[in-house]
N, C-alpha and C positions, 0 to 999 in steps of 0.2 A: 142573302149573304152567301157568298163564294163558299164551296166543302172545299176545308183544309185536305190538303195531299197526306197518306199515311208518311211521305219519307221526312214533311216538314214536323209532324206529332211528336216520330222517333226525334229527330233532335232537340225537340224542345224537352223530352223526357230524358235525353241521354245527357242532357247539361245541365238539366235540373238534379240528375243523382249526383252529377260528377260534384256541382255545389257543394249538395248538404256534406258528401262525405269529405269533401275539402275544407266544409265549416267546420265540421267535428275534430278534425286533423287540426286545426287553428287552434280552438276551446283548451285540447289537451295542453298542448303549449303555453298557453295562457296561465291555465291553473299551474302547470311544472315550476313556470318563472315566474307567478303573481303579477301581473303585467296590471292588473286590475288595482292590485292593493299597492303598487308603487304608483298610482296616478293617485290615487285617493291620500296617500303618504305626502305626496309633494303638496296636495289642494292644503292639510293639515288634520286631515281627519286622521287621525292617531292613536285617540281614549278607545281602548278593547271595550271601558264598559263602566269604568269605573265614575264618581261622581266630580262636575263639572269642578269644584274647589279644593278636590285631591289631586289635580291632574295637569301639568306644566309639556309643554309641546316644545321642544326645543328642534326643529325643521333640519337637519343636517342635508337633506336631501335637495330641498329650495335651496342650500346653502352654497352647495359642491354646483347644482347647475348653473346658478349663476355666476360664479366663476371659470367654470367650463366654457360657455357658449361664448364671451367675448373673446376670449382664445380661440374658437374655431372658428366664428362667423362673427364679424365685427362690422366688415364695409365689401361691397360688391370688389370682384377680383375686377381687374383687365384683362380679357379675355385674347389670345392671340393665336390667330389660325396660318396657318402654315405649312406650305408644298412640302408632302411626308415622299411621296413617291409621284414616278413619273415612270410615262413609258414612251416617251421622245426624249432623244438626247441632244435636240435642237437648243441649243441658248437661247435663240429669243423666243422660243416658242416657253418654255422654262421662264424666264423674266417675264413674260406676260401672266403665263399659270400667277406666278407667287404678286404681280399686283392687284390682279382678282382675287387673291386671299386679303391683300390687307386693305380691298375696299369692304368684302365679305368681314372681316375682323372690324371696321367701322361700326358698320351696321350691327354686329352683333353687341357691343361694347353699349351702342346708342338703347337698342332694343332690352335689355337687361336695366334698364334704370325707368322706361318707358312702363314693362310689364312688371315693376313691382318684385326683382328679383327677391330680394334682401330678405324683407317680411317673410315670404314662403319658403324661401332656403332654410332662412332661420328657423323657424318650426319646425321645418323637417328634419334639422337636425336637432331638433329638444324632442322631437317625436324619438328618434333613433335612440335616445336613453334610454325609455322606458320600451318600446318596442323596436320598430324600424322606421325609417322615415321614407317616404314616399311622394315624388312631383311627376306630374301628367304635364308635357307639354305639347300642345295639338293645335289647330288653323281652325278658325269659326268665320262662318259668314251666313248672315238674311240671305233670303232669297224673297225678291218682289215679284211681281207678276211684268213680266215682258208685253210691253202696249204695240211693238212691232211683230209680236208671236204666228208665224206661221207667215210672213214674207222669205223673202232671202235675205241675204246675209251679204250687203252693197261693200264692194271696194274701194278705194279712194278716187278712183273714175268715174265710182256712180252704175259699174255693172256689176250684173252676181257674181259671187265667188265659191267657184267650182268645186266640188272633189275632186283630188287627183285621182284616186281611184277607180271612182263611179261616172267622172265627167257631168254630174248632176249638182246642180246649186245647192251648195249648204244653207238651209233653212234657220230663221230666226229659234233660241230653244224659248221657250215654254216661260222659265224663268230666268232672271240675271243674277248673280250673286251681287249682295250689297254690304254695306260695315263689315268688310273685310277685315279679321286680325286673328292676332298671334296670341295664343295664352299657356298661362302656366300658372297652374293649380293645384296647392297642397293635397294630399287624399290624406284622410285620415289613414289608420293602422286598419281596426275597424273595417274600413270600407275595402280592403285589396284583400285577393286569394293568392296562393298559390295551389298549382294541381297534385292532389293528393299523393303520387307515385314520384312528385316533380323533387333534385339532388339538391345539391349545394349552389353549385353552381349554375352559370345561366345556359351555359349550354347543353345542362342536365335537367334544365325546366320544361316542361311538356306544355303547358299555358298559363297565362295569367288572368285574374279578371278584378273587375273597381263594380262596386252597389254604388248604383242613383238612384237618391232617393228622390220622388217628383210626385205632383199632383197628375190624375188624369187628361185632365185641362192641359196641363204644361206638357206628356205624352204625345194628345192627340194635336199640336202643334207641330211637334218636331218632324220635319220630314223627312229624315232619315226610314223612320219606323213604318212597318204597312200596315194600312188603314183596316186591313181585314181582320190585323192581332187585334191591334187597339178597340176593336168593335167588338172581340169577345173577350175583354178585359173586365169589361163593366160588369159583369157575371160575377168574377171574383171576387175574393175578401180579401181584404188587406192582413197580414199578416207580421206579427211582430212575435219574435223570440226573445228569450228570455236576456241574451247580451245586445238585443237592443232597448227592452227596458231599462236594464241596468245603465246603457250609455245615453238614455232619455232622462231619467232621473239623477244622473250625475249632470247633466249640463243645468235642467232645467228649475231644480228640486221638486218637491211635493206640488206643482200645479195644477189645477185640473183644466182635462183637454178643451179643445173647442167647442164640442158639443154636452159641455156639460154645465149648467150654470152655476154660481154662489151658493146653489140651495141644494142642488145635486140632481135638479131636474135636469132633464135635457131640452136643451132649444130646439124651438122649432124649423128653424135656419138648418138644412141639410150640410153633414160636417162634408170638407172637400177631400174626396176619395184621395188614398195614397197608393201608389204603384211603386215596388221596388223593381230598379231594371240593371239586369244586370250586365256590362260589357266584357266582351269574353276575346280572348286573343290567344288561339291556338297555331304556340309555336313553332309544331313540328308541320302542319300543312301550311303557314304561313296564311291563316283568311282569320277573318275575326264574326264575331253573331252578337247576338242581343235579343236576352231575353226578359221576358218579366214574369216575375214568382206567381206562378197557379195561373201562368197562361196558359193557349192549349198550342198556339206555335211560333216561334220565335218574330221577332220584333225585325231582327237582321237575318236575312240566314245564311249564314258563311259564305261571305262575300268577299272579295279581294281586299287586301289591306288596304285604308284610303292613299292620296298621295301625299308622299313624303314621309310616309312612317316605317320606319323599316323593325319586322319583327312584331313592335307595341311600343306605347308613347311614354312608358314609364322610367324614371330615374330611381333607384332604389340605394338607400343608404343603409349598412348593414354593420355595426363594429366588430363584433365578435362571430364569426363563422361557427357553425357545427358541423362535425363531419358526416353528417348522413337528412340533415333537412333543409332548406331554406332560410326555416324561420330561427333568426339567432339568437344567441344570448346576451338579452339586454344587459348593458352594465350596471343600471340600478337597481337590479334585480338581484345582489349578491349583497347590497348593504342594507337589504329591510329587516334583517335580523339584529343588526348591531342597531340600527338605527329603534327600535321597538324595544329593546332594552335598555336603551340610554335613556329612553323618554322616562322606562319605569323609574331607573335608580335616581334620574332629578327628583322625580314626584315622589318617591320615598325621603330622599331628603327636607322638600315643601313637608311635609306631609307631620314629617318629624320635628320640624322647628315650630310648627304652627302649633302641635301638642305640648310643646316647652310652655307650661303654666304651672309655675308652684304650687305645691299642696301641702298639706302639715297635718299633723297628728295633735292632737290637743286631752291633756289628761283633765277634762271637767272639773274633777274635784280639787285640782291645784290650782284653779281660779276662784280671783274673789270675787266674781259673780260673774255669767254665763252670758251678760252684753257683754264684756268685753271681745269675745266671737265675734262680732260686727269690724272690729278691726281691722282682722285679718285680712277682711274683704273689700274694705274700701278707704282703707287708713292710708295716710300721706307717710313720705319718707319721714323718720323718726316718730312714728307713730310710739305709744307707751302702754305696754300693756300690763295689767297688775298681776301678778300671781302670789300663792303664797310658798310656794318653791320655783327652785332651779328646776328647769326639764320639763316644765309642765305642755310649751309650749316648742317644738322639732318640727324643721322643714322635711319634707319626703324626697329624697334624692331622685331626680328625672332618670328613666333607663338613659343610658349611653348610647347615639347611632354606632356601629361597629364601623372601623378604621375600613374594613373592605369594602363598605362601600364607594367610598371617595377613590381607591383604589382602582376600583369597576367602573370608572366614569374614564378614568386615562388608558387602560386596556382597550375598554370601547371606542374610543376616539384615536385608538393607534389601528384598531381592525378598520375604522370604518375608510381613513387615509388610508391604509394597504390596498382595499376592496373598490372604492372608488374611485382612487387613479391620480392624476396630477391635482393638487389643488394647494392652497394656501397652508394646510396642513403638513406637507411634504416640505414649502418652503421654509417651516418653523422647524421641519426634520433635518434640515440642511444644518441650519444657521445653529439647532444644539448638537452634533453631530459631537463625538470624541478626540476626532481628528480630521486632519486635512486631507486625507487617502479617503476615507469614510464619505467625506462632504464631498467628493469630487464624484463617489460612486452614488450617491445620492440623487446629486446633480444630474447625470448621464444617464440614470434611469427613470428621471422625471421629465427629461429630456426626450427621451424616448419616446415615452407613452404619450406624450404630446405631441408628437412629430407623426407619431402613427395613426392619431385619429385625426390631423390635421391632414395628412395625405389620404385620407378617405373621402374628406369633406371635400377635397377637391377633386379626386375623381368623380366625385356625387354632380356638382356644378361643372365640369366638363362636359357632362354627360348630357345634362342639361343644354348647355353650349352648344353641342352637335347636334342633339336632338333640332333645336329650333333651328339652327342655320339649315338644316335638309328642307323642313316644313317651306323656309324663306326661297328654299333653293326651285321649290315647285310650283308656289304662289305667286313669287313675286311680277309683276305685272307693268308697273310704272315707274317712273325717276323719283327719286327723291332725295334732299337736300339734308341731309342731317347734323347736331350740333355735338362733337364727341368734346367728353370732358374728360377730367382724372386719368389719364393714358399717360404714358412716357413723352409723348408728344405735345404735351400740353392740352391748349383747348383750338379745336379747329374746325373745320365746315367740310364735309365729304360729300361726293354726290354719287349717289348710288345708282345702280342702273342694272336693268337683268340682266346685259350680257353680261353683269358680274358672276353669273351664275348658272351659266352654263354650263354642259357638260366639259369635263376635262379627263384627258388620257395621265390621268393621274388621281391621288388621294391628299385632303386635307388632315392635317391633325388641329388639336385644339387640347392649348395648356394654358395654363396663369404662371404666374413667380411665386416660387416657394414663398409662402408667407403672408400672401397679398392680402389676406383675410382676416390678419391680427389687427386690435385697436390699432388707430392712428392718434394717438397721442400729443401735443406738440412737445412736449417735456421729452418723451421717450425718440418723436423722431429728429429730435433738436441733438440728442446724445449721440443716437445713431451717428448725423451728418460730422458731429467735431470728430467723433472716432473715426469716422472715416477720413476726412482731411489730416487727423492727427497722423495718420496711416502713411499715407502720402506725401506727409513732409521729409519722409527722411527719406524716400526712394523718389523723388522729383520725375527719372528717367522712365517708371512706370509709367506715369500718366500718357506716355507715347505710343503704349501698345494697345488699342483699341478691345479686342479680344479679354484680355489680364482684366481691364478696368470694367467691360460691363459686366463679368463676373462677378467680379468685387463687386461692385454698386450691388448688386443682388443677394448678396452675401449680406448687408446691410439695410438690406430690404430699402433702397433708394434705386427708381424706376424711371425716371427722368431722362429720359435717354438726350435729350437737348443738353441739359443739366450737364452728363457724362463728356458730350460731343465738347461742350467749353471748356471743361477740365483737361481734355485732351488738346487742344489748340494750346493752353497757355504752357503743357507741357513740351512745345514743341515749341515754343518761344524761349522758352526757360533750355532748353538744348543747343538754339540757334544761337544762342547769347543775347538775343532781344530783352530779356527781363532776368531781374535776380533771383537765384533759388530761393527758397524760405530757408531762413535762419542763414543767408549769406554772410560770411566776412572777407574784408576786404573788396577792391573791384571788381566789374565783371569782365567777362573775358574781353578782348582786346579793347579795354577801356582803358587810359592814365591811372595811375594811384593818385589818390588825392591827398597826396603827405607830402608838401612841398621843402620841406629839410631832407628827407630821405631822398628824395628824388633827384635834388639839385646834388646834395652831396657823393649820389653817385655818378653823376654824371661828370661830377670833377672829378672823382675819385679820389676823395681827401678821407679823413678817419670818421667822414660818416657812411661812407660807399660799406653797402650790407655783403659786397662781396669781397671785404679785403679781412684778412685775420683781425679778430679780436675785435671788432666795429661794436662799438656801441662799449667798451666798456674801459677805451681808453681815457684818461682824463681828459678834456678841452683844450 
């Protein structure tokens, strides 16, 4: 075995500090915001302690997300890329740029329902409640062994093909890349760092890093890694801290491991080693490494970023910023207090109705004998009991629960709608409001708070968006034929091709339509469509200015651009005098009136002519 280099040791030491005290920096955050006890809150784990028949779980937190998340993420956006800047002021050189974005915008549209957007967006943004949400999107490919390795590299002649440089034949390489693709991969919370000294913002982050967790097996596979780490890896122990028990035993519960049987013997079958590796992407030098815990020298050792990744492959979704760390303030992290006393005051109420059982006081010697006691206890309604006085026999008055607590149940559930944000609860704030000033401010501030983490979610999947079109931008290799669906365009067939992807003396952007990502409904976008024609009936001349209308449609969250393009045609028919406005009377323009008394009568101009005094209401 090869002696590692002291300057590869120093980095594997000097990313291994920079880790733990980045783990540490994490852990405190954790415990500040209970990130731990709001995931355990939502699963239902809730009883502090108390006994399983005293104890009533009313989940407000399951409650509030699931009304959340179809408001922010419902259905895949359409995705649209589009010439931001140029640095030719040629027109066609321009009309060429912008139809290589909307073959680029094809492709990306196709590739998003291909890789599974939906599912992993989705969780990343149920992740970003309780902590942050987090998508890695990066290019994989096999590599097989090349059965041409070490000829030349033939051109469509049939001779070598030269370096320009060296004027020496490019040689077959070694291996060929195979199962080419694109992926996009939720990371847990868990799994991503940030560097300990690292702001707020991104351009105040020093590096990022994601834990993989892998067998050795699956390591000594990957050929990224060198063979020389991995061969003093086997030396190692696998290592597990105490917040990855804790997220071992929250997934798995009380199982025992593989190496351990039923009986709590261990098998004989050697368990398969686990390697934590971790990928590191430092900002400020722009290279990235890979190491693996209680190795003795990195896996990768700061090497140039791969292609197509610029900076690091992560999308980060964040709602609440803080002014001096990274790591933000989860939103469900403000209602585990209201939510943990709401639980108590139900189960005090259970707790208290269940105790509601009659008791009675019984003066002995004012009975005519001492079975009648049997009674009490299992006697039918109008049961008869002897006594030889009045009073011998008194119910015991049950305590009263106090009126505050029923009180504490609507206090809590007015904190827990203030703390977490738009929901169902707010819309029942509306509808009892005082007044119509009151319900309108109501409204505009539930408005709000939904607009605001809806325009997060979409910078999140923008981001997303770019990321992979860069990756497409440097892989792509061959033609292909693709089926776009759900677009403004309908459904159609693109053919993609890399000079789509060329370099250009210019920049793309990439956005969705406000809204693209709320349920689709048919009820709700069936209302949308009437209100919007309803809209339109009465300005006809509208529909002529192409600009106004795709606004509008957008405004309405209607994307149709076909759709848009017809409405506008019949507006210009309806201008031309081709067709009647809606809600026309009378003919249209240079048509005959179809009132053949009035017509003829003015034409003679007798006392039905509509232009002589008093027409119409002279006698006959």
């Amino acid at each position: 075995m090869a002696k590692a280099s002291q300057a590869q040791i120093d980095n594997q030491k000097k990313w291994e500090d920079r880790i733990n005290r980045a783990k540490k920096v994490r852990e405190n955050w954790k415990q500040l915001f209970r990130v731990d006890m709001a995931r355990e809150f939502f699963d239902g784990k809730q009883n502090p302690g108390f006994p399983q028949n005293e104890w009533i779980t009313i989940n407000k937190i399951y409650s509030h997300l699931k009304a959340q998340l179809p408001a922010l993420y419902n259905a895949n956006p359409y995705f649209y890329v589009k010439l931001r800047k140029a640095y030719s002021v040629n027109p066609l050189q321009i009309a060429n740029w912008e139809k290589r974005g909307q073959i680029r915008q094809s492709y990306l549209n196709y590739l998003k329902d291909e890789l599974d957007l939906k599912s992993k967006a989705r969780l990343s943004v149920q992740d970003g409640f309780f902590a942050y949400g987090v998508a890695k999107t990066y290019y994989k490919a096999d590599k097989n062994k090349n059965p041409d390795y070490g000829n030349s590299i033939l051109g469509e002649d049939g001779l070598p093909v030269l370096d320009e440089k060296t004027g020496m034949p490019i040689p077959e390489p070694e291996f060929i890349p195979a199962n080419e693709r694109y992926c996009i991969s939720r990371i847990h919370p868990d799994d991503f760092l940030w560097g300990e000294d690292s702001g707020t913002l991104e351009e105040n982050w020093t590096w990022v890093a994601q834990c993989v967790r892998m067998t050795l097996e699956e390591a000594q596979k990957d050929d990224r890694f060198s063979k020389a780490a991995i061969a003093r890896l086997k030396e190692s122990d696998e290592t597990e801290d105490d917040e990855r028990k804790k997220r071992k035993e929250r997934k798995t519960g009380d199982i025992k491991s593989r190496g351990e049987s039923r009986f709590g013997r261990s098998n004989k079958k050697e368990k398969e080693k686990i390697v934590y590796v971790w990928e590191i992407w430092d900002l400020k030098e722009e290279r990235w490494s890979v190491i693996a815990e209680n190795g003795e020298i990195p896996l990768v050792d700061e090497e140039e970023l791969p292609p197509g990744v610029e900076d690091h492959p992560f999308s980060i979704l964040r709602f609440t910023l803080r002014d001096d760390s990274p790591y933000p303030i989860p939103p469900l992290s403000q209602g585990i207090d209201p939510q943990k006393e709401y639980c108590l005051a139900r189960s005090r109420i259970m707790v208290h109705r269940k105790r509601f059982n009659r008791k009675y006081e019984v003066n002995i010697a004012a009975l005519e004998d001492e079975s009648e006691l049997s009674k009490l206890e299992s006697g039918d309604d109008g049961t008869i009991i002897r006594t030889r006085q009045l009073g011998a026999v008194q119910a015991i008055d049950d305590a009263p629960l106090d009126q505050m607590n029923y009180n504490e149940l609507a206090m809590l559930n007015a904190d827990m709608t203030e703390l977490f944000g738009g929901s169902t609860g707010e819309s029942r704030g509306i509808a009892e409001a005082e007044s119509a000033t009151q319900a309108g401010i109501l409204d505009k501030r539930l408005e709000m708070k939904e607009g605001d983490a809806m325009s997060m979610v979409v910078d999140f999947v923008c981001s997303i968006a770019r990321k992979l079109d860069q990756l497409v931008q440097v892989h792509i290799t061959k033609e292909e034929a693709v089926k776009i669906t759900g677009g403004p365009n309908g459904e159609f067939w693109e053919l993609v091709q890399p000079q789509a992807y060329e370099e250009i003396e210019g920049e793309y952007a990439y956005s969705v339509n406000v809204g693209a990502t709320i349920p689709r409904l048919p009820q709700l976008e069936r209302s949308q469509w009437l209100a919007f024609l309803q809209f339109l009936g009465g300005f006809p001349h509208l529909l002529t200015a192409p600009h106004f209308m795709k606004k509008m449609a957008e405004m309405f969250h209607i994307e149709d651009e076909v759709l848009v393009e017809e409405l506008r045609q019949i507006g210009l028919k309806i201008m031309s005098g081709q067709m009647a406005p809606p809600n026309a009377q009378g003919s249209q323009a240079r048509q005959p009136e179809m009132k053949p008394a009035s017509v003829v009568g003015g034409q003679a101009g007798g006392p039905q002519s509509l232009a002589l005094p008093g027409a119409g209401n002279l006698p006959g």
